[in-house]
N, C-alpha and C positions, 0 to 999 in steps of 0.2 A: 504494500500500500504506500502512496506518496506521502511522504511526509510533511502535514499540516502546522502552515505557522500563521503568524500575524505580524506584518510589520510594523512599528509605530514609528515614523518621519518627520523631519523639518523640510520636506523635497527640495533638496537642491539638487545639485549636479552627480554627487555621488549617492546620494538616496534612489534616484532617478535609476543607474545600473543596478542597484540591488531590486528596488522593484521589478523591473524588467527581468530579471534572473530570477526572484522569485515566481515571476507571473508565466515566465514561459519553459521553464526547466520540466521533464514530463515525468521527475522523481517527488514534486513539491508540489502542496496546492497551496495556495494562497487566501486563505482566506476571509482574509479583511486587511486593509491599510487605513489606519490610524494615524491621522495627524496634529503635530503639536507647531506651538510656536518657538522658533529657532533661528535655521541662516534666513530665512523673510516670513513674514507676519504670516498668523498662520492661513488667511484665508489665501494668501496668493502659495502657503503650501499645499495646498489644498488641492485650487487649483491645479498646481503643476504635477499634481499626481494623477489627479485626472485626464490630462495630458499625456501623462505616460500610457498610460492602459490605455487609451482611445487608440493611441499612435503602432500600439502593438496588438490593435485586433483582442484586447481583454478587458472591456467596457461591464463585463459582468460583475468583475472582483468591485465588493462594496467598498466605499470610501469613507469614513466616517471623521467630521472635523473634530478634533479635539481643543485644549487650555488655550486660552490667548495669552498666558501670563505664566510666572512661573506660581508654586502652591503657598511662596510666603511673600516674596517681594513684591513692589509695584511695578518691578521693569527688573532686567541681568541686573549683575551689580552693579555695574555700569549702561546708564544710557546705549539702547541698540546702536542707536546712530553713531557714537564717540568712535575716533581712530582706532581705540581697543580692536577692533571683531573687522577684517579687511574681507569678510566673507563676499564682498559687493565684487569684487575682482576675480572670484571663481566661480558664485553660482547667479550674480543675479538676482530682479524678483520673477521675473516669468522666463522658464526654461525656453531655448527656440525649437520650439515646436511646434506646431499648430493647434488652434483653440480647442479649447473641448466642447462636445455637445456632449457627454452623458453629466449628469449630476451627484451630486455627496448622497448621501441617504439623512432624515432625518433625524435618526437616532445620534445623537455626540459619543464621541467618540470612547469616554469614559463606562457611560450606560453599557455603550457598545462590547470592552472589554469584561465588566461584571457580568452582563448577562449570559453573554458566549461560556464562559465561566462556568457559570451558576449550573448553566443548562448542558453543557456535551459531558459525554464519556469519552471522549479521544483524545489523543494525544495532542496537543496544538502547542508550538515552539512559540514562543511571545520574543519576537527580536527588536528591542527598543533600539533606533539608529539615531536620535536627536534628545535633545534635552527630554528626562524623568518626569516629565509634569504628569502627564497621563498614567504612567504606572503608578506612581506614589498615590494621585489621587485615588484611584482604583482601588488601588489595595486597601486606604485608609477607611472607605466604604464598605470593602467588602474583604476583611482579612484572609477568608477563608481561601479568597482569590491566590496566596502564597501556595494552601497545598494542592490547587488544581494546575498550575502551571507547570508541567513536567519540566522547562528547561528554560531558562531565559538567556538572550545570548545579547552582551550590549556592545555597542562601538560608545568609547568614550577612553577618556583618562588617558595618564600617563604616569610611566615611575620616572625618566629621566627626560619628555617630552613637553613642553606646553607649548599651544597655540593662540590660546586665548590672549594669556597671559605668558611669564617666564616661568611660571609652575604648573598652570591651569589648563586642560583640553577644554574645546569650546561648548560640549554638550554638557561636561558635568560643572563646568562654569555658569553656565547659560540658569540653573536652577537645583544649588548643589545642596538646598535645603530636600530637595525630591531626588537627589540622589543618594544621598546620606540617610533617608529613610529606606529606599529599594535596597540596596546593599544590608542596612540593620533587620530588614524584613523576614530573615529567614527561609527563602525561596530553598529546595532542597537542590540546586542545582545552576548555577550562573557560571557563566564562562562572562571575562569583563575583555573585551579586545582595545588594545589602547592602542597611541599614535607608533608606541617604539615595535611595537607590530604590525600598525599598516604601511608606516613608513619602509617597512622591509617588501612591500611587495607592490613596488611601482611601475605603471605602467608607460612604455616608452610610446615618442610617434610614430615608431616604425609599427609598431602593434598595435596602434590607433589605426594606421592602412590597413592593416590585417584583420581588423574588424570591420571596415568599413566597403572592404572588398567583399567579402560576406555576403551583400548585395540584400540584404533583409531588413526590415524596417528598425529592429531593435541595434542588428552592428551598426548600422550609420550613427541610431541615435546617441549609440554609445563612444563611437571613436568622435562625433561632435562634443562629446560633453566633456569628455577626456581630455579631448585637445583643449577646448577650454580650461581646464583647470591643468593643464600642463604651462599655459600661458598666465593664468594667473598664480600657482605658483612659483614660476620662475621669476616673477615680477615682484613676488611680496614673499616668498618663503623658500627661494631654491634647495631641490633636497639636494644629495649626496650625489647623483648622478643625473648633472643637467637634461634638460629636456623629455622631464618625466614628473609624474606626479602619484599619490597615492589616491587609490579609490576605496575610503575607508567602508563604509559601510556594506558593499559589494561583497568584503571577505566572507563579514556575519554570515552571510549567506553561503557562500563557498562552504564555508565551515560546521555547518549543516550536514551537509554530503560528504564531505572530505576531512573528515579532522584531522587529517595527516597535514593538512595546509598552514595548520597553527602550532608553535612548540607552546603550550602549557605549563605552568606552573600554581600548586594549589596554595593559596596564603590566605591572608585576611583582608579586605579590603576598607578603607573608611574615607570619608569625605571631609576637610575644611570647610567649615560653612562661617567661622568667625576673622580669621586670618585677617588681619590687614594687606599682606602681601600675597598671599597664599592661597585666597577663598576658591573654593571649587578646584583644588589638587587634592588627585586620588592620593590618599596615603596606603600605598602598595608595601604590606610587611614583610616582605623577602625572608628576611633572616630572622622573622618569630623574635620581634626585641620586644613586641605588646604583651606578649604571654598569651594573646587571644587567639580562639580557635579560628583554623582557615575557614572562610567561608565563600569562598570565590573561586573558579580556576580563571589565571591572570596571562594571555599572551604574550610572549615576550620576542616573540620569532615566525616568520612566516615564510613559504615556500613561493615565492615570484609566479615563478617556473607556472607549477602548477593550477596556480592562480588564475593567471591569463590563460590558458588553456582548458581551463573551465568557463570562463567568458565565452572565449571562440568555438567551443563546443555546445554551448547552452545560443548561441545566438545564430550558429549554422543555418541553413536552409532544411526547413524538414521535409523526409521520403525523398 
C-alpha cells in the first residue's frame, strides 16, 4: 500500500518540489496539504499550492488554509518585512506558474488535521515543511493527536547552520514558541531534518536541464524553481559548491521512501524561544550534556546522489 502523509507548507519554491513529489510518486498518496504562514502570507501560500496541483494534473489533493500568525507572537520575532528573512530573493509571493482555478476547501487547516486524526485507522506520515503553527495548534486541541501520528518528519533547525538568523533556521525561527511545544509533545517518532543536512544534498544547473529535459509538467516546474533558488542563493547565501542550491523540504519526502538518503542521529531536541541572540535555535544534544532522554532522530548527513535521482525518477514520463 502507498504510503499516506500530509504535508503542512509555507509554499514557496522548495515546498512546491516536495509537493509535487508527494502528489505524483505512485508509492505515496497524499492526502491533504496544509498550509501555514511563513516564506509569504499564508493566503498567497495557499494559493501557490494550488498552483502546484492544478499544474500537475492533481487538483483533487484537498488544500486546507491554515494560522496566519505564529501560536504566541503578533508577527516572527522580527517584523516579516525587516532584512532579517531575504526569502523574497528565492521564493517570491506567487510561484511562476499559472493561476489556479480549483479552490482550498472550507475546513482550516487545523480542524483539518484533528479531524483526519480523530477519525482514520491508517497510517498517515504528518510532514511539517514550514513554520509549527498548525501542529502545535493541533495538538494543543486535541492531545490525543500525539498518539495517532505514526511518524512526523520536519524540515527545520540546525546544530551548526542558521539562516534566519547566525543560530536560527527560518521555520523554527518563524514560530519557535510552536516548535518548542511539537518537539516537548511526545510524538512517538520525529525525525527533525535541518539545514547541515539539506545543505549536503544540493542540486546543481546541470540537473536543473536534466529535469527539465524530462519534458513533463512537474521537471520543468521543478528545474524553474530550482534554478530560481540557485540564483537567489548565490546572491544572498552561496553554499559550498557555487551554482547550486539546496531543496530542503523535497528530502522530507525522499526520506519517506529512502531512509538511506539521511544519516540519522537519535538525541534530544529543544527550542530557544527566550534568547536575545538565539531565539528559534534548535538546541541539538549531540553528546547527552542535558541528561534528557533522546527524543528526536536528528539528520546530520544526506546522500546528493541519491536524492536527485529520486526527483528525476519521480518526475519521468509515465508508461
Amino acid at each position: 500500500m502507498p504510503q499516506k502523509l500530509i504535508l503542512d507548507c509555507d509554499t514557496g519554491t522548495d515546498d512546491a518540489v516536495a509537493i509535487m513529489l508527494a502528489a505524483l510518486h505512485p508509492e505515496l498518496d497524499l492526502v491533504g496539504v496544509t498550509t501555514v504562514n511563513g516564506n509569504v502570507e499564508v493566503q498567497y501560500c495557499t494559493d501557490n499550492t494550488l498552483r502546484v496541483l492544478d499544474h500537475i494534473g492533481r487538483p483533487d489533493v484537498p488544500v486546507h488554509e491554515g494560522l496566519r500568525r505564529p501560536i504566541v507572537r503578533p508577527d516572527f520575532p522580527v517584523p516579516r518585512h525587516s532584512e532579517v528573512n531575504p526569502s523574497s530573493n528565492i521564493h517570491g509571493r506567487e510561484l511562476p506558474l499559472p493561476p489556479a482555478t480549483s479552490k482550498p476547501q472550507d475546513t482550516g487547516a487545523v480542524e483539518f488535521l484533528v479531524e483526519t486524526y480523530r477519525a482514520t485507522t491508517d497510517e498517515i506520515a504528518l510532514v511539517p515543511v514550514g513554520p509549527l503553527s498548525n501542529i502545535a495548534a493541533a495538538i494543543a486541541i486535541e492531545p490525543r493527536l500525539v498518539e495517532a501520528v505514526p511518524e512526523v518528519v520536519i524540515m527545520g533547525g540546525g546544530n551548526v547552520k542558521g539562516n534566519a538568523t547566525p543560530s536560527a533556521e527560518f521555520n523554527i525561527w518563524a514560530d519557535p514558541e510552536a516548535a518548542a511545544a511539537v518537539f516537548a509533545a511526545g510524538f512517538p517518532r520525529i525525525t527533525l531534518v535541518p539545514l547541515d543536512a539539506t545543505h549536503q544534498a544540493l542540486v546543481s544547473r546541470e540537473q536543473c536541464r536534466a529535469l527539465a529535459a524530462l519534458g513533463t509538467p512537474a521537471g520543468e516546474a521543478a528545474a524553474t524553481l530550482i534554478e530560481r533558488r540557485i540564483t537567489g542563493y548565490d546572491a544572498t547565501q552561496p553554499m559550498a559548491t557555487p551554482g547550486s542550491a539546496p531543496v530542503h523540504d523535497a528530502l522530507c519526502v525522499a526520506y519517506l521512501l529512502h531512509r538511506e538518503v539521511l544519516d540519522v542521529q537519535r538525541t534530544h531536541v529543544d527550542v530557544e524561544t527566550a534568547g536575545a541572540l538565539t531565539v528559534g535555535r534548535t538546541v541539538i544534544d549531540l553528546y547527552s550534556r542535558s541528561g534528557k532522554e533522546p527524543n528526536c532522530d536528528v539528520a546530520l548527513g544526506a546522500d546528493a546522489g541519491l536524492f536527485v535521482d529520486f526527483m528525476l525518477r519521480t518526475f519521468a514520463p509515465r508508461g
